[in-house]
C-alpha positions in Angstrom: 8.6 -20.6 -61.1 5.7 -22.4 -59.8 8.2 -25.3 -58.6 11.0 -22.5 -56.7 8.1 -21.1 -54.5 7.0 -23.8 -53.2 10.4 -25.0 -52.2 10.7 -21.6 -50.5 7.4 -22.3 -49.0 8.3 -25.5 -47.3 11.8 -24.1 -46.4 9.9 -21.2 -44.7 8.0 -23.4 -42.6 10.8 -26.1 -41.8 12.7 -22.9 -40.5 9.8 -21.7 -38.4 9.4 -25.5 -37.1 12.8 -25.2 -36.0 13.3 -22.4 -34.4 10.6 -23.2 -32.7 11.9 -26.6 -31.5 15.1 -24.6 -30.3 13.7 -22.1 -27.9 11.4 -25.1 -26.7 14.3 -27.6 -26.4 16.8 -25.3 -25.3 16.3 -26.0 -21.7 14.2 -28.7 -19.2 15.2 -26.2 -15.6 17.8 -23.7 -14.9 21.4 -24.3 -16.0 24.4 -24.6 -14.1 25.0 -21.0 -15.8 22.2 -19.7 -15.3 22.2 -20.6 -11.0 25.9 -18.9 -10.5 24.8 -15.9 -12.8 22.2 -15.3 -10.6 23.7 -16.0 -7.7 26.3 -13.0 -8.6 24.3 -10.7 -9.9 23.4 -7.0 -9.2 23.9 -5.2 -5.6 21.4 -7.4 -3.9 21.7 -11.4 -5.1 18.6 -13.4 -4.5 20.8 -16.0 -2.7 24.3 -16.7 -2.3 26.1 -19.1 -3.7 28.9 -21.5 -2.2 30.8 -23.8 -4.0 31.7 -26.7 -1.7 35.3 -27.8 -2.1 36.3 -28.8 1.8 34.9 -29.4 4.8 35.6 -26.0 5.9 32.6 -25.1 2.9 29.9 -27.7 5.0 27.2 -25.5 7.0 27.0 -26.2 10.5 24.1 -28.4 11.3 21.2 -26.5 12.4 18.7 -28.9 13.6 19.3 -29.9 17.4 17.9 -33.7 18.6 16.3 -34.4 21.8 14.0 -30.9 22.0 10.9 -31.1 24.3 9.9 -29.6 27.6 8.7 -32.2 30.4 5.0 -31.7 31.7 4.3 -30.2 35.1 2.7 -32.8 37.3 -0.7 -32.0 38.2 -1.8 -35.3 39.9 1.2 -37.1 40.9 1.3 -40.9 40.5 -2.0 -42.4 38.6 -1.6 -45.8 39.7 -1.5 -46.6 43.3 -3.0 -50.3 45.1 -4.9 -47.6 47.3 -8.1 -48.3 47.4 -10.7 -45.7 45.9 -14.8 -45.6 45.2 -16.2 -48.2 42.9 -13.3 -50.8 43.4 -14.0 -54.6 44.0 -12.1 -56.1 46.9 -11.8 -59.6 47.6 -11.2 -60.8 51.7 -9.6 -63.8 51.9 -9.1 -65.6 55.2 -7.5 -69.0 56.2 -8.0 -70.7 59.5 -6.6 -73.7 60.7 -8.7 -73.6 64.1 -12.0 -75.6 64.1 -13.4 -73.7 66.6 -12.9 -70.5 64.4 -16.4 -69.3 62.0 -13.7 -69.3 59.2 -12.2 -72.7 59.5 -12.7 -74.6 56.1 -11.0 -77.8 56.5 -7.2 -76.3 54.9 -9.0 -74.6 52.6 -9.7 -70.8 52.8 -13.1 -68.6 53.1 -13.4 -66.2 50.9 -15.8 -62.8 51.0 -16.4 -60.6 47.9 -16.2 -59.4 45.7 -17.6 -56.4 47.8 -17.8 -53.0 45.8 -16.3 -50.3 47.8 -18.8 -47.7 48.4 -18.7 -43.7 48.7 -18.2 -44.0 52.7 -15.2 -46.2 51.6 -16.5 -48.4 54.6 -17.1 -52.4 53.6 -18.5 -54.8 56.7 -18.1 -58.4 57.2 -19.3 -61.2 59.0 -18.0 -61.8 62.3 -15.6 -58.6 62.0 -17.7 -55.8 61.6 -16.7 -52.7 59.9 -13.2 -52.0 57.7 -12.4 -48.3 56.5 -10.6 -49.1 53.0 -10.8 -45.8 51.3 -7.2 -45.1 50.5 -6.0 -47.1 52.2 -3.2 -50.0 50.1 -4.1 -53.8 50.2 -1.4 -54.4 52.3 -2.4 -52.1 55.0 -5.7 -53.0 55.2 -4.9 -56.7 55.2 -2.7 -56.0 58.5 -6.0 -54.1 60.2 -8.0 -57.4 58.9 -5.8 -59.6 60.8 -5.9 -57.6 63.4 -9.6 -58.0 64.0 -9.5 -61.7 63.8 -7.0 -62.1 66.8 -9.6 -61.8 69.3 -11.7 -64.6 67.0 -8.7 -66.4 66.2 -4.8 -66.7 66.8 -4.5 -68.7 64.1 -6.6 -66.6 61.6 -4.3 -65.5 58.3 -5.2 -63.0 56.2 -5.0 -60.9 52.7 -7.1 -58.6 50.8 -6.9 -58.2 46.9 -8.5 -55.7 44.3 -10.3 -57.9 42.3 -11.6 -55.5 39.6 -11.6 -51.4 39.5 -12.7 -49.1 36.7 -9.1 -48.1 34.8 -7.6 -45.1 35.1 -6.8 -44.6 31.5 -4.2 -42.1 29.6 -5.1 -41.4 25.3 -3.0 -41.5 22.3 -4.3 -40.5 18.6 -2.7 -39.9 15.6 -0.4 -42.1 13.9 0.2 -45.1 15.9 -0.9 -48.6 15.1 -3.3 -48.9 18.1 -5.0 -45.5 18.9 -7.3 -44.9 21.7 -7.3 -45.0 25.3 -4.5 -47.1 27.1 -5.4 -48.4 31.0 -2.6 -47.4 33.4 -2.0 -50.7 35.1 0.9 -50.5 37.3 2.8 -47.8 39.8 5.5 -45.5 37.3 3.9 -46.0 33.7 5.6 -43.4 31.6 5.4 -41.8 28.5 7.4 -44.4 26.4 5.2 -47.1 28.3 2.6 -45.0 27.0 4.0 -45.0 23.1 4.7 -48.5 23.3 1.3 -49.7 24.2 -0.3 -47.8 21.6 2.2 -50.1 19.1 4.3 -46.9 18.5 4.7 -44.5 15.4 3.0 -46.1 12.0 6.4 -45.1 10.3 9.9 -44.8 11.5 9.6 -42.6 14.8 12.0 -39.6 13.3 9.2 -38.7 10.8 7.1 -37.7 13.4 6.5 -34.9 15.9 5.0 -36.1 19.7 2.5 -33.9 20.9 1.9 -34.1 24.8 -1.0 -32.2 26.3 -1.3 -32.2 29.9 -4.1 -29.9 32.0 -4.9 -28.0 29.1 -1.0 -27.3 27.7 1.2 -28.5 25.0 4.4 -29.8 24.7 5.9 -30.7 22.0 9.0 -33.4 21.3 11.0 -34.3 18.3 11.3 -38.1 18.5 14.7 -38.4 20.7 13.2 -35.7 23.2 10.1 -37.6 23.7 12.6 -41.2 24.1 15.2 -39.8 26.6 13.4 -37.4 28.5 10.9 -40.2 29.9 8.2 -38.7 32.5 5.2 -40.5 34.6 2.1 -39.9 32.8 -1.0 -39.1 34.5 -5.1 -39.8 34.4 -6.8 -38.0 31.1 -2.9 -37.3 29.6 -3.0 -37.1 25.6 -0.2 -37.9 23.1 -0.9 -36.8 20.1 1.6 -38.5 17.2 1.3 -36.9 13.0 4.0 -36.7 11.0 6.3 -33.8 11.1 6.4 -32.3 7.4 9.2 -30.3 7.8 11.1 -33.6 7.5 11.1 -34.0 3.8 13.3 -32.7 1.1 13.4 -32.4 -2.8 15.3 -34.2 -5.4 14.6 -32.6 -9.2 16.3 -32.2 -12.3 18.5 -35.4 -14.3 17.7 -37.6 -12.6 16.6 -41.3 -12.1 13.4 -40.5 -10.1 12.3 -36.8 -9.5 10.5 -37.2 -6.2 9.7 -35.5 -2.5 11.5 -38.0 -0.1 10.5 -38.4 3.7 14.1 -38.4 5.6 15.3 -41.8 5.2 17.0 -41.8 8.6 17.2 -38.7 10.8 20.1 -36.8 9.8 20.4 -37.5 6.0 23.3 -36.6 3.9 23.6 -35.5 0.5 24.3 -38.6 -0.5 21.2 -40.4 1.2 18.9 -37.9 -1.0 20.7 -38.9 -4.5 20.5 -42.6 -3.2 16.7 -42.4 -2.6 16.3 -41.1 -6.2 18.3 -43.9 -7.5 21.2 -42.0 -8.2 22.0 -39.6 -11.4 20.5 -40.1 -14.6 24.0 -41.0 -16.6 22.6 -40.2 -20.0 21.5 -36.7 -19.0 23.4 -35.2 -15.8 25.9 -33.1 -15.3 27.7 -34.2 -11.9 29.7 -30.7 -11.7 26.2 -29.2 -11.3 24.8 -30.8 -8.2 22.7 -27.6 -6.7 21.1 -27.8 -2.7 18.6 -24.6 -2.5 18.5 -23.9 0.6 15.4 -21.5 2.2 16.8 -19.1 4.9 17.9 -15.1 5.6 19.8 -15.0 3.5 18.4 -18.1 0.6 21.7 -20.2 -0.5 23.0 -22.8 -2.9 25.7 -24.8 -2.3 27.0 -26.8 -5.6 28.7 -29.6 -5.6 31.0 -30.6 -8.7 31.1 -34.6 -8.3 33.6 -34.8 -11.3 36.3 -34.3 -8.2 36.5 -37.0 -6.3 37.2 -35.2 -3.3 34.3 -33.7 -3.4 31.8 -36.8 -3.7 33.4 -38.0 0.0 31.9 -34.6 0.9 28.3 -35.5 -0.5 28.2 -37.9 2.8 29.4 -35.1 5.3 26.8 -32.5 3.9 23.9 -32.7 6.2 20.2 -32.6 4.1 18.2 -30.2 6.0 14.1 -30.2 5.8 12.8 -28.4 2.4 15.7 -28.2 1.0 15.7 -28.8 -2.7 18.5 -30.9 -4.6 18.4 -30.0 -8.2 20.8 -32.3 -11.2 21.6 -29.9 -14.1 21.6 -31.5 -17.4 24.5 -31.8 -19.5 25.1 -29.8 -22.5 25.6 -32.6 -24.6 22.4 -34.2 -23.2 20.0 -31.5 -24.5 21.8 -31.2 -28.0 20.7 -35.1 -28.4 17.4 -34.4 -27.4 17.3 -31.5 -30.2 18.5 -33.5 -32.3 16.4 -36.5 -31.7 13.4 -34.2 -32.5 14.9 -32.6 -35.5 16.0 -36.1 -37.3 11.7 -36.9 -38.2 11.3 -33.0 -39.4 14.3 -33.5 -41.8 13.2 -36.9 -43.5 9.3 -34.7 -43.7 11.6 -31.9 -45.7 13.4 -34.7 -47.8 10.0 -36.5 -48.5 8.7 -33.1 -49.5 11.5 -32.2 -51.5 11.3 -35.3 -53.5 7.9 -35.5 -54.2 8.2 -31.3 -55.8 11.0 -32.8 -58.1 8.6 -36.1 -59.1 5.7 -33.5 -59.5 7.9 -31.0 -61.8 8.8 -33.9 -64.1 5.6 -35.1 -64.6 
């Protein structure tokens, strides 16, 4: 009697213990069942489902390249050889006359550097006075010669900006070289101005170009920012992060559940399983390959890769940001995994077992 209740006992628990380990096992995510019953049920669905077959099931692409709206100029042209306040000029005169105050044996005499001051009005010897305030180099080198006729025919002359506080334009974010960059020649543009900060720390389609000019912002997606190339101007700001919308989701059987950064800038299907290292073989089931995709209204396509048709599609079907690409697992696959927990409670119920029959004939 004593013997028959405790074999009840231990059969009562062992049946508890397992179906307990059923309901826990019986699932890891949804199930390819489970998606398309939802998908189809009651008067208002909470997404649609598509089953992908041909290319007339692919979704037009919705994301459009080269987006951006130029600045307005407020300045005009940043860099000019005018001369302007606080620049250093540098005079430089050569005279093959001895009778000329500048002769210097085939050399050449040399004044400045001379700092231009607020009157924008520099003297020298034996000249007198030069207006230089916006004025180019080249222009104000012909009115310097010009001056020296009367002191010399033979008098040559040219005028250079030896040093001038930069006129700078500032990129942050995530570039390699942030900070201010000098705009040091006529029609520096905003690729000019990219490149010289070393460009995006990443591949450039991961990341959104913010340009604020006079107080606005525009913003580019990385192709609109490349081809629609404008002049930047003084105290212009590029602002470079990463645009987060470019991401996607790969769960489910697979090799490496993971939140992938677009590989290149229009990814397929078959980019997003490549960057999880493919299907995991031992637990998949390839004619459950499910893209949830957010929108008005939500959808999931499914793919079923047993059809090899349908795999050439995988490299047509454009991965859009946030979407999620979810792996069912197979049947089979979670039968094993029950059973690969049940094996260890069946040799605790045999152990039992045998040690009540060594106890009852003792």
């Amino acid at each position: 009697m004593i013997i028959a209740r405790l074999v009840r006992n231990i059969l009562g628990l062992s049946g508890v213990t397992l179906l307990s380990s059923c309901a826990w096992m019986s699932q890891t995510g949804p199930q390819k069942a489970d998606i398309l019953n939802a998908g189809d049920s009651g008067e208002h669905p909470p997404y649609r489902v598509i089953e992908v077959n041909s290319r007339a099931d692919l979704p037009r692409s919705r994301k459009a390249f080269g987006q951006g709206e130029i600045p307005l100029p407020v300045q005009g042209e940043s860099y000019s050889d005018k001369v302007r306040t606080r620049d250093f000029l540098t005079f430089i005169i050569t005279d093959l006359n001895e009778q000329s105050p500048f002769f210097s044996g085939g050399s050449h005499f040399t004044f400045g550097p001379i700092e231009v001051p607020a009157t924008g009005i520099v003297s020298l010897p034996y000249i007198g006075e030069l207006n230089v305030i916006g004025i180019a180099v080249a222009d104000i080198s012909k009115d310097l010669e010009a001056k020296l006729k009367p002191i010399s025919s033979a008098a040559q002359a040219s005028v250079a900006i030896s040093k001038r506080l930069d006129r700078t334009a500032n990129v942050i974010g995530e570039v390699r070289n942030p900070g201010p960059i000098p705009l040091v020649r006529a029609n520096f543009t905003s690729v000019d101005l990219l490149a010289a900060s070393g460009g995006p720390a990443e591949a450039e389609h991961l990341f959104k170009y913010t340009y604020r000019r006079n107080g606005r912002d525009y913003i580019f997606d990385y192709q609109g920012f490349r081809k629609k190339s404008f002049p930047v101007e003084e105290g212009d700001l590029l602002n470079v992060t990463t645009d987060t919308s470019n991401r996607f989701y790969v769960m489910g059987a697979i090799n490496k559940p993971t939140t992938v950064a677009f590989p290149v800038a229009a990814p397929t299907l078959a980019d997003a399983l490549g960057a999880a290292t493919g299907l995991d073989v031992s637990r998949a089931d390839p004619s459950g390959v499910f893209i949830f995709r957010k929108g008005n209204p939500d959808k999931v396509y499914i793919f079923n890769m047993k059809r090899p048709e349908v795999v050439f599609l995988t490299q047509r079907f454009e991965i859009e940001g946030e979407d999620l690409v979810y792996i069912t697992e197979a049947p089979l696959a979670r039968w094993s995994r029950l059973i690969g927990q049940l094996i260890p409670l069946s040799q605790s119920l045999s152990q039992s077992l045998f040690n009540v029959q060594r106890a009852s004939t003792l």
